[in-house]
C-alpha positions as CSV (number, residue, x, y, z in Angstrom):
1,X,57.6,-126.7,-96.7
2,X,58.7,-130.5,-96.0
3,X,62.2,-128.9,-96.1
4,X,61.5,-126.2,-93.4
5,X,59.3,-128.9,-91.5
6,X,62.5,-131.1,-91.5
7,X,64.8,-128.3,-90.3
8,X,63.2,-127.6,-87.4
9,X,62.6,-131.1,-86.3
10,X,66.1,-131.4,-86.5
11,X,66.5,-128.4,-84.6
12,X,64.6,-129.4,-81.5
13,X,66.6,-132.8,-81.6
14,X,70.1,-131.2,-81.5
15,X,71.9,-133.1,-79.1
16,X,72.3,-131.8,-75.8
17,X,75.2,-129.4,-74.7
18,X,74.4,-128.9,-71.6
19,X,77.7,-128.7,-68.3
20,X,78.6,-132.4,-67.5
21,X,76.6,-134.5,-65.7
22,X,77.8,-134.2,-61.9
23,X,79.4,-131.4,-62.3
24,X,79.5,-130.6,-58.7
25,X,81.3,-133.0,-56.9
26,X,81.6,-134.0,-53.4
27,X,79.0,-134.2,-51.1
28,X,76.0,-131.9,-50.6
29,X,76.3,-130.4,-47.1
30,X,73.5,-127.9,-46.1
31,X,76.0,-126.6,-44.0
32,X,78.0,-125.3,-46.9
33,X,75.5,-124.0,-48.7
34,X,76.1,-120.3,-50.2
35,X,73.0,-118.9,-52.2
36,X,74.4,-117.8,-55.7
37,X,71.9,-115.7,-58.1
38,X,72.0,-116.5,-61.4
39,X,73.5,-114.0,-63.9
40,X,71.8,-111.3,-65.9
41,X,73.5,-110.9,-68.9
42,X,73.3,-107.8,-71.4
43,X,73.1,-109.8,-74.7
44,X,70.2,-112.2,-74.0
45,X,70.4,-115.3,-76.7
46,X,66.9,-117.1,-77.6
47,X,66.4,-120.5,-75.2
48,X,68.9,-119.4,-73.0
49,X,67.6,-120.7,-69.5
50,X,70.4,-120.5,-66.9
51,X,70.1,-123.2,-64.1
52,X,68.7,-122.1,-60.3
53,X,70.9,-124.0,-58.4
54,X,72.2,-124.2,-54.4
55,X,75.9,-124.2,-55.1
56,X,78.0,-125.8,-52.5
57,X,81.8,-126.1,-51.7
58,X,83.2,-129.7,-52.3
59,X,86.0,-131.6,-50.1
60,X,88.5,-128.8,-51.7
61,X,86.6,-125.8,-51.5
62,X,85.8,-125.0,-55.0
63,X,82.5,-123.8,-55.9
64,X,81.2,-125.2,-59.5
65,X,79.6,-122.8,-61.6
66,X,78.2,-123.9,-65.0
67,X,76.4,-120.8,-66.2
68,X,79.6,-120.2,-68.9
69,X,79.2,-123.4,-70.2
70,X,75.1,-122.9,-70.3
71,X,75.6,-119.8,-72.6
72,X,77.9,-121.2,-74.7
73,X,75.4,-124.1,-75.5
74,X,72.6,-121.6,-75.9
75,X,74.5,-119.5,-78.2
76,X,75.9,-122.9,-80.6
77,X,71.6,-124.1,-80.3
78,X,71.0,-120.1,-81.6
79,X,73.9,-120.0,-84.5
80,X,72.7,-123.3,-85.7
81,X,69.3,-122.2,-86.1
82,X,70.2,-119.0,-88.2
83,X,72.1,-120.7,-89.7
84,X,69.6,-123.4,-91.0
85,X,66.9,-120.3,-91.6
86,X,69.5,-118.5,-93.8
87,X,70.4,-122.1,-95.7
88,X,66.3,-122.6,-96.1
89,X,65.8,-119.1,-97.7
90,X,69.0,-119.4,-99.9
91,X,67.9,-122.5,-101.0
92,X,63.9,-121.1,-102.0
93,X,66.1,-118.6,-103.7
94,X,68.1,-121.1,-105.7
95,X,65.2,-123.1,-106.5
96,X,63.6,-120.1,-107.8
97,X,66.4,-119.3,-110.3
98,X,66.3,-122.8,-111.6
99,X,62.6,-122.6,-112.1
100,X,62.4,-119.6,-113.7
101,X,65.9,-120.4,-116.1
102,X,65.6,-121.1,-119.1
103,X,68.2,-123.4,-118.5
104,X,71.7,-123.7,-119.2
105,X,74.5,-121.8,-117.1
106,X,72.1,-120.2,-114.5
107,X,70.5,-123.7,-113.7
108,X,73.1,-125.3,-113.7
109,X,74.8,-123.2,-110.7
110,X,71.7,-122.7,-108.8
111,X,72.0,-126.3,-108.8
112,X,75.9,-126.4,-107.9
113,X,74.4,-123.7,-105.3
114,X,72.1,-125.8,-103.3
115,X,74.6,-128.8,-102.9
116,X,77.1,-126.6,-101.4
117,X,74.3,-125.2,-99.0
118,X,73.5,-128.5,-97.9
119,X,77.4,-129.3,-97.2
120,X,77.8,-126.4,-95.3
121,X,74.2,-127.6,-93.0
122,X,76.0,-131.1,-93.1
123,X,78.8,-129.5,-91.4
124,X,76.9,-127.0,-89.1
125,X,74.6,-129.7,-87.8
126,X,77.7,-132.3,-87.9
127,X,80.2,-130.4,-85.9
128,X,78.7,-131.8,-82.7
129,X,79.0,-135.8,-83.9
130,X,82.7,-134.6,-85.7
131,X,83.8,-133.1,-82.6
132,X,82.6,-135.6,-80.1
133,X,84.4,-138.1,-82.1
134,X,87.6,-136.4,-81.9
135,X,87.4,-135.7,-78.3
136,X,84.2,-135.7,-76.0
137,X,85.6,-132.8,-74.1
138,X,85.4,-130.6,-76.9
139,X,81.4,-130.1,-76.9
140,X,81.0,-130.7,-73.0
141,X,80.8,-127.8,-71.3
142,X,82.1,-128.3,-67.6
143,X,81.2,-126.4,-64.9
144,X,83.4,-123.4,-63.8
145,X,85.4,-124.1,-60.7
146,X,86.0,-121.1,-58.2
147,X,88.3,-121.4,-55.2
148,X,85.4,-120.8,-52.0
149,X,87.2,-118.1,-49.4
150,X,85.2,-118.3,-46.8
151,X,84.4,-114.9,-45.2
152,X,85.6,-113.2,-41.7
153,X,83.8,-111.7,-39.5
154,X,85.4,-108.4,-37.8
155,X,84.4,-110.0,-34.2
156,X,86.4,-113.6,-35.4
157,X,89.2,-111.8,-37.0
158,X,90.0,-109.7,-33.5
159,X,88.1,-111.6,-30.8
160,X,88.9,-115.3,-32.1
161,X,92.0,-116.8,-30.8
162,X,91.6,-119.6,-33.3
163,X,91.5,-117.5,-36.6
164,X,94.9,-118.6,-38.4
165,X,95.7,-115.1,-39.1
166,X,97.2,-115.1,-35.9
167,X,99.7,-117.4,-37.4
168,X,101.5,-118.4,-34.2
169,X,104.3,-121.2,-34.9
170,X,103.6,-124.4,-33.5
171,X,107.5,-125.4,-33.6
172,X,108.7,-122.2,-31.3
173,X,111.3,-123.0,-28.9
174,X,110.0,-122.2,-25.4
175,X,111.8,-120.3,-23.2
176,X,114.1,-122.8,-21.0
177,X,111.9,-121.6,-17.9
178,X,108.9,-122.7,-19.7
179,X,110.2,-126.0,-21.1
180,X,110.8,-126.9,-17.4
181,X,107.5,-126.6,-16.1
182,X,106.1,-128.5,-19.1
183,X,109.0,-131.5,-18.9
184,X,108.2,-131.4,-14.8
185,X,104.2,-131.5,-15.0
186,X,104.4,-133.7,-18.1
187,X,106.2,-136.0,-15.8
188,X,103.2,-136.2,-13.7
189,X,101.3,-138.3,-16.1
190,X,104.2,-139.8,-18.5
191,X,103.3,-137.5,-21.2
192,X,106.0,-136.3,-23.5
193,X,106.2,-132.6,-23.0
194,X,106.3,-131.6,-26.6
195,X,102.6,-132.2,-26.9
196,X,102.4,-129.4,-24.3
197,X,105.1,-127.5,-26.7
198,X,103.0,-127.9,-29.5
199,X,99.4,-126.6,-27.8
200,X,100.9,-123.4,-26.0
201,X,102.8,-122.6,-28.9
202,X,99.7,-121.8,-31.0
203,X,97.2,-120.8,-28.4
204,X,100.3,-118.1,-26.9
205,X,103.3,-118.6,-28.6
206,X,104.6,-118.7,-24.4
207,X,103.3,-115.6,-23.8
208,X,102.4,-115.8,-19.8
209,X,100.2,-112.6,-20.4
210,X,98.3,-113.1,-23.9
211,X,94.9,-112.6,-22.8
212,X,91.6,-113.5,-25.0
213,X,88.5,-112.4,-23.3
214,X,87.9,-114.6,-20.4
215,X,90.9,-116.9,-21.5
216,X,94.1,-116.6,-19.7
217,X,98.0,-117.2,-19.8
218,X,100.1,-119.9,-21.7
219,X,97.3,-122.2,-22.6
220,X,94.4,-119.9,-22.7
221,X,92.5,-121.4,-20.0
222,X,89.4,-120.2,-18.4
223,X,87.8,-120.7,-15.4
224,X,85.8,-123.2,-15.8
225,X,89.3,-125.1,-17.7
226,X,90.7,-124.3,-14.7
227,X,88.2,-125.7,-12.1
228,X,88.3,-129.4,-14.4
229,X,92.3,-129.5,-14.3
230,X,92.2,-129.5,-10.2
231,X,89.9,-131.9,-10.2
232,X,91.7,-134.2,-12.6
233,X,95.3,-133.1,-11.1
234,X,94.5,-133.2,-6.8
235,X,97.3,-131.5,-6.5
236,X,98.8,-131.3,-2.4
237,X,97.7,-128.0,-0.8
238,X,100.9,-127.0,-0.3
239,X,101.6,-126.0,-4.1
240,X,98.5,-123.0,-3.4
241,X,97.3,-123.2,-6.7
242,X,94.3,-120.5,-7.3
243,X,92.3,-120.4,-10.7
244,X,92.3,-116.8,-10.0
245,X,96.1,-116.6,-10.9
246,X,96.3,-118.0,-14.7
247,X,98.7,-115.4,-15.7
248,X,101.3,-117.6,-13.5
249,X,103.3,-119.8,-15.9
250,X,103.1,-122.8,-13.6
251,X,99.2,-122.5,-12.5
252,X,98.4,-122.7,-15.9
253,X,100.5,-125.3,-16.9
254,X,99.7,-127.2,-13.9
255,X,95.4,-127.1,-15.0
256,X,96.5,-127.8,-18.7
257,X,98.3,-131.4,-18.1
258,X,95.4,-133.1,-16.5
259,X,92.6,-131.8,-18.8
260,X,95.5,-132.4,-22.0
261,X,95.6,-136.1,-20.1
262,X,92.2,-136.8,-19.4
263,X,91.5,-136.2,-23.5
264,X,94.4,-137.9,-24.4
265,X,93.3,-141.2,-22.4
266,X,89.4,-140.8,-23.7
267,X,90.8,-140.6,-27.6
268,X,93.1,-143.6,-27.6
269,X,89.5,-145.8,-25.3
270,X,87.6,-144.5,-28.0
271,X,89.3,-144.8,-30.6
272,X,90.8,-148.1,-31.2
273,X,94.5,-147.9,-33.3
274,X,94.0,-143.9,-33.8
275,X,97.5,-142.5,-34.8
276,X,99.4,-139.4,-34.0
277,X,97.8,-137.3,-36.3
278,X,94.6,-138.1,-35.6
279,X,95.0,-138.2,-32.0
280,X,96.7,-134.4,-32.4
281,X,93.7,-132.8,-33.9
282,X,91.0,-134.5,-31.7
283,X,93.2,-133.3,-28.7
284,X,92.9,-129.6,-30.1
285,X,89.2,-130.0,-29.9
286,X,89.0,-131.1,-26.5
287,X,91.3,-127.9,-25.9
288,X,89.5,-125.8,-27.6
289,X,86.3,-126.4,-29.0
290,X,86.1,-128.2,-25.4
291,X,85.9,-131.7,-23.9
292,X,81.8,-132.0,-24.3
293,X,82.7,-131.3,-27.9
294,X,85.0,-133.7,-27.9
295,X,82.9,-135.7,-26.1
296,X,80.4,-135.6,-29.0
297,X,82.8,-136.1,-31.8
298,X,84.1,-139.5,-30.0
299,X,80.9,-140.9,-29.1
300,X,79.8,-140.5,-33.0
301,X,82.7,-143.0,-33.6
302,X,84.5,-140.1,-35.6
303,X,88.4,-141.2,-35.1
304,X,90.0,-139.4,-38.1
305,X,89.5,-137.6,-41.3
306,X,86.8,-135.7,-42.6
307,X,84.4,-137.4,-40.0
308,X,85.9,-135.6,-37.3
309,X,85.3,-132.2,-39.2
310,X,81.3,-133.4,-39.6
311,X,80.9,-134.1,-36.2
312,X,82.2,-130.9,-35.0
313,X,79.7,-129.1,-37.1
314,X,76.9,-131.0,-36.2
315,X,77.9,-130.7,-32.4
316,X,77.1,-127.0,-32.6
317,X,73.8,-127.5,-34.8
318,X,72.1,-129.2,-32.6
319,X,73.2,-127.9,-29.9
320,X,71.8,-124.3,-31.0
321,X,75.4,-122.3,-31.1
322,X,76.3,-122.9,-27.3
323,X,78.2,-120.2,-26.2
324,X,77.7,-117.9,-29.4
325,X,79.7,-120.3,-31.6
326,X,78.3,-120.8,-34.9
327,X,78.9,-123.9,-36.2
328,X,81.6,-121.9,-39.1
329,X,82.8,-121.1,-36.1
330,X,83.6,-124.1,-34.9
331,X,84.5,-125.4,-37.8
332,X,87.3,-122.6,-38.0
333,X,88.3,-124.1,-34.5
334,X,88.9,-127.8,-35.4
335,X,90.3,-126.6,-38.6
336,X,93.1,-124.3,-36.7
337,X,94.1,-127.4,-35.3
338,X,94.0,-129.8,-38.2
339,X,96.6,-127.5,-39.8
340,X,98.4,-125.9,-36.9
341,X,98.8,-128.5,-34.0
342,X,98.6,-131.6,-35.7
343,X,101.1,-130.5,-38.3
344,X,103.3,-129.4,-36.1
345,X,107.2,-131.4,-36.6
346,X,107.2,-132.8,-33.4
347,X,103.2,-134.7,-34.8
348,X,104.5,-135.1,-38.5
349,X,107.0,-136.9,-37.4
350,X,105.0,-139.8,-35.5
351,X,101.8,-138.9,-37.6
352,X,101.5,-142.9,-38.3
353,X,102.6,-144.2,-34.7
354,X,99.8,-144.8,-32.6
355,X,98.9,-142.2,-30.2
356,X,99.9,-144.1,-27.3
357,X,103.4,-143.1,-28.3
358,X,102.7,-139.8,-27.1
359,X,103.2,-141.4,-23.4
360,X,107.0,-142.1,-22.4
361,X,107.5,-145.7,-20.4
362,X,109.9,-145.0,-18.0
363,X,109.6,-141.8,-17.3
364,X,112.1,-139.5,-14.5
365,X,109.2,-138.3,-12.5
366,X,111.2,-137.1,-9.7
367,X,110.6,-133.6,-11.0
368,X,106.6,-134.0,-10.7
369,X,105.1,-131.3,-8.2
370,X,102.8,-134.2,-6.9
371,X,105.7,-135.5,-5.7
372,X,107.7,-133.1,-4.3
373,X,105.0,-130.7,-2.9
374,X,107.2,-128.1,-4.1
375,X,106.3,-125.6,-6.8
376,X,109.3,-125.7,-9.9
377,X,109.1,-122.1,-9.4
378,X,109.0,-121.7,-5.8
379,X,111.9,-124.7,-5.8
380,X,114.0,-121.8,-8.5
381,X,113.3,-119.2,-6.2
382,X,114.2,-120.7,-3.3
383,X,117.6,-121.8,-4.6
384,X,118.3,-118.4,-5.5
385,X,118.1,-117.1,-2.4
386,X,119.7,-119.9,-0.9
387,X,123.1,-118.3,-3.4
388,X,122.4,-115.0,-2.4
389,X,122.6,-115.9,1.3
390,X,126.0,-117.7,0.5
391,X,127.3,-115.0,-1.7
392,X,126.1,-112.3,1.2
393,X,128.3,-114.7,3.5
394,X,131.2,-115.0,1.2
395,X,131.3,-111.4,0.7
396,X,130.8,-110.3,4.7
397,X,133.6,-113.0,5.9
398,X,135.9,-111.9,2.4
399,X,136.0,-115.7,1.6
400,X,137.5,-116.1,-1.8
401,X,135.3,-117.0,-4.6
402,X,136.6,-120.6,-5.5
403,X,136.0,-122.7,-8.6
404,X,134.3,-125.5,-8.1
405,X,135.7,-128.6,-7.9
């Protein structure tokens, strides 16, 4: 009876096998919290007890599950015990035969009996201590990780112009149209025109016409983008710009480069020594999460990293989904630019200049529509017909076609 009393004393102290402590890392977000149910299982073990927990994805977007690692311990806590019962009632047994024997060979195995019952409980009830000294890993149990895919709604996948699995290449060549309107308005404000390149490349790949809802032309602005970029810009009437016409290459560029400048200016006041990279991605969610976004994000004092990405989030939490975006949804938005725009070659390579390097010193600005009054387009047309006209003379008055000198 002391024997049995002892076993399962023994028993309840087994030491624990339990997943590692901290198991799952990073930090708790509510915001990334997915509601898992625990497993049923067909073969239920005695004193299994699987844990209720609120999973969440960490920095790399792995879930941690442990329930593997809580069966296994259950089912070593169960084999040790039946094991134990089994040695107790072999050893009664044993002890019986050596009672009742008159001695001689039959006592003297029951005996030889019992001593290797008690090795074999030794070893059963050692394994833990034998293992952990050979390698702690071996009886810790770590939590399983699961690589998180977050889900897609049909309305984000068609409707969202910031879903990656549009997969628009931010290091296009534009058209050479197209890279003269954005080297001529770029000029306006001494802003290298790549970091136009880099923002139309992804939101149209230069596509005059792409069309998202109630976003428009190579930048996919809207009306209320538009209405900000001629009050930035002040353009002279004579370049007729109408927010009613963002399918025209030029209007659109020409409301993009103020608001692209006006963001620009308020990351680098904000955010003292912020580099390229840095600077890239916050730009993208003034473009397209939008400047009271933005706005948010840079009064929070969140410059770079994974703060940026917080503030984002919480943005649209408090703000109660403005505009039916969720805050996933916004989240997809800063994220699209994070590995898009910022990544982009002309970004990676100045990612670690400071983001006043995006403006050029020096700058030929004798292009600039401000400047001339003259639309690039409307200057292209014009000196098209202008070499029609003299072709139509040439031709009329048979005046030989000469090379130039």
């Amino acid at each position: 009876m002391r024997l049995l009393t002892a076993l399962i004393l023994s028993l309840a102290l087994l030491p624990s096998l339990s997943p590692a402590q901290g198991a799952v890392a990073g930090v708790t977000r509510p915001e990334d919290e997915i509601k898992l149910a625990a497993p049923t299982v067909t073969i239920r073990v005695p004193g299994l007890r699987f844990s209720d927990i609120q999973a969440n994805v960490d920095d790399e977007g792995y879930l941690h599950l442990p329930w593997i690692g809580e069966y296994l311990a259950a089912l070593y806590k169960f084999g040790v015990a039946v094991a134990s019962i089994v040695a107790v009632v072999m050893i009664i047994n044993n002890a019986l035969k050596i009672t009742m024997s008159a001695g001689g060979e039959k006592k003297t195995e029951g005996y030889k009996r019992i001593a290797q019952i008690f090795i074999g409980l030794a070893i059963a009830w050692g394994s833990y201590a034998i293992l952990w000294n050979i390698n702690p890993d071996l009886v810790t149990f770590k939590a399983l990780k699961v690589k998180y895919v977050r889900g897609i709604s049909w309305d984000e996948l068609v409707n969202d112009k910031t879903t990656e699995t549009l997969n628009l290449d931010p290091n296009i060549r534009p058209p050479d149209e197209i890279k003269t309107l954005f080297e001529a308005y770029a000029s306006c404000y001494s802003l290298d025109w790549n970091v136009l390149k880099a923002i139309a490349a992804v939101e149209s790949g230069f596509n005059a016409n792409a069309v998202n809802g109630q976003y428009k032309g190579l930048f996919q602005a809207g009306d209320d983008y538009c209405s900000t970029g001629m009050n930035l810009a002040r353009y002279p009437a004579s370049l007729n710009f109408n927010c009613e016409d963002l399918f025209d290459p030029e209007t659109n560029t020409a409301i993009a480069v103020p608001n692209i400048d006006a963001n620009l200016k308020s990351i680098i006041s904000k955010c003292a020594d912020v580099k390229v990279f840095d600077a890239a991605t916050l730009l993208y969610v003034g473009h397209n999460n939008g400047s009271g976004v933005l706005k948010y994000v840079l009064s929070r004092g969140a410059c770079d990293g994974d703060d940026i990405r917080i503030a984002v989030r919480r943005y649209y939490e408090i703000n109660g989904n403005p505009k039916g975006v969720t805050p996933d949804r916004g989240e997809i938005k800063y994220r699209f630019g994070l590995n898009k725009v910022a990544k982009a070659d002309y970004f990676s390579a100045k990612k670690d200049a400071l983001a006043s390097n995006l403006y050029l010193q020096g700058i030929d600005a004798s292009t600039c529509p401000k400047n001339t009054r003259r639309r690039i387009t409307q200057s292209a047309q014009e000196e098209q017909r202008v070499q029609e006209r003299v072709e139509g003379i040439r031709r009329t008055n048979n005046v030989p076609n000469l090379p130039p000198p």
